[in-house]
C-alpha positions, 0 to 999 in steps of 0.5 A: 845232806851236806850244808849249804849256806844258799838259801832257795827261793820256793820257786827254785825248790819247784823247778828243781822238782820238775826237773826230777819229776820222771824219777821221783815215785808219782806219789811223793812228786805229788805229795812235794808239789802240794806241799810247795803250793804253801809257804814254807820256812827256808830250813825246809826248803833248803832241805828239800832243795838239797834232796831233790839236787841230782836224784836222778844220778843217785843210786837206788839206794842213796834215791831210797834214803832220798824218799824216806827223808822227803816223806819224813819231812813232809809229815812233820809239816 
């Protein structure tokens, strides 16, 4: 993803999640609002803020290349 100097807000990163809920696999949309429910650094927010920017206008594979990177990032938490 490409760098952003915008750091989000962790109730930023929670909206943008819901607004990409219904594309998201129910899962991972659950495993990230679990994750959100922590504080977390601003890397990493930033980061899956970034993921979840227009998801639902990716396509398949780039919303797959999407998934692997959230799921990597959540099992390093």
């Amino acid at each position: 993803m490409g760098e952003c100097k915008i750091d989000h807000s962790q109730d930023d990163v929670l909206c943008k999640l819901e607004t990409q809920h219904e594309h998201l696999p129910n899962d991972l949309y659950q495993a990230l609002k679990d994750w959100l429910g922590k504080p977390q650094p601003q890397s990493a927010l930033n980061e899956v803020f970034h993921l979840l920017k227009k998801y639902d206008l990716a396509a398949k594979a780039e919303q797959a290349e999407r998934d692997r990177e959230l799921r990597n990032l959540l099992s390093q938490a």
